[in-house]
Steps between C-alpha positions, in 0.01 A plus 500: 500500500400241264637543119102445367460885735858656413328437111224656606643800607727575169131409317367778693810717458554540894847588529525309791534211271890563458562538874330170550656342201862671659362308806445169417731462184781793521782215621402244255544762209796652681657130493431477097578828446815455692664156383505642158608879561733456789448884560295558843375900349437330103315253694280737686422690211416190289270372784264848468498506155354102574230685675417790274497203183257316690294840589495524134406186388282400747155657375578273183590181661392356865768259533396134624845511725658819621856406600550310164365788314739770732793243420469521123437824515813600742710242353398641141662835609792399689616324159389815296721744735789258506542492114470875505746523739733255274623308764811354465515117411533377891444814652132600483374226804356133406299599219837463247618208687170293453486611143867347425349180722207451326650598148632081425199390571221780349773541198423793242319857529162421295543559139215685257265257610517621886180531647398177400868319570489634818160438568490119435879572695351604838201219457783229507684687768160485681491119415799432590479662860148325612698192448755572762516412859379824699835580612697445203230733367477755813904549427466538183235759469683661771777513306430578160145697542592651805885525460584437821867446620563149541649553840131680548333155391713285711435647784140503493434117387798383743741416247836507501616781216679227285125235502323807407770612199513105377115488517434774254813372326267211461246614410613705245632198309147354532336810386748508167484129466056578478491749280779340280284166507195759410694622203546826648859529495 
């Protein structure tokens, strides 16, 4: 089924729409949901509340891209049950790990000013990414939006594991070298 009809469907409040969305998207939100929750029944339960969110929303917004608005959404409230869970450091899956990776580079939580510092943040971020090769920027998006393993992103661009850790390595220097250049840090 095409997303354009599995929209459809929620617009018309068919409950078929979450079987179909289960369907065509339940692994891809499993996979999010997983890499950050490590925890197979947290995961599960994360992935239906993905569906009942976008049941919810969906008379309000008709999204122009389905699996990027189920990964926000999923990834959103993998994050959310993680923190209430209060993880430990390095033992709540990737999502602390990328955090502690990314934290050189992206430097301090947002101060009063937050919406707009992180705001004119992400735009950079944004920036910053369109100027990378599409595989430096495929493994890092895996990585850091998706917080997949690294083992996990080897394997599926036909790295070995240590190319794929010194490429986001890399890049990471690059990103904190931009955004220090941008006056951000």
């Amino acid at each position: 089924m095409f997303d354009g009809e599995i929209v459809e469907l929620y617009w018309q409040r068919d409950e078929s729409a979450i079987s179909q969305t289960d369907i065509k998207y339940g692994a891809y939100c499993r996979s999010i949901s997983d890499n950050i929750l490590r925890d197979q029944g947290e995961s599960e339960e994360c992935v239906n509340d993905t569906y009942l969110r976008a049941w919810n929303s969906m008379p309000m917004e008709r999204p122009q891209r389905l699996p990027a608005f189920l990964g926000k959404i999923v990834r959103n409230l993998a994050i959310s049950r993680l923190r209430r869970n209060k993880a430990d450091k390095r033992g709540g899956g990737e999502y602390p790990l990328c955090l502690e990776e990314l934290g050189d580079c992206v430097g301090k939580r947002p101060g009063p000013e937050g919406e707009l510092e992180l705001k004119e943040l992400t735009e950079h971020i944004d920036k910053f990414l369109a100027g990378l090769k599409e595989t430096e920027r495929d493994i890092f998006v895996s990585r850091y939006w998706y917080m997949a393993p690294v083992n996990d992103i080897a394997e599926r661009s036909g790295f070995s594991y240590s190319k794929t850790a010194s490429m986001l390595h890399r890049t990471r220097l690059k990103l904190g070298m931009y955004l220090r250049k941008e006056g951000l840090l």
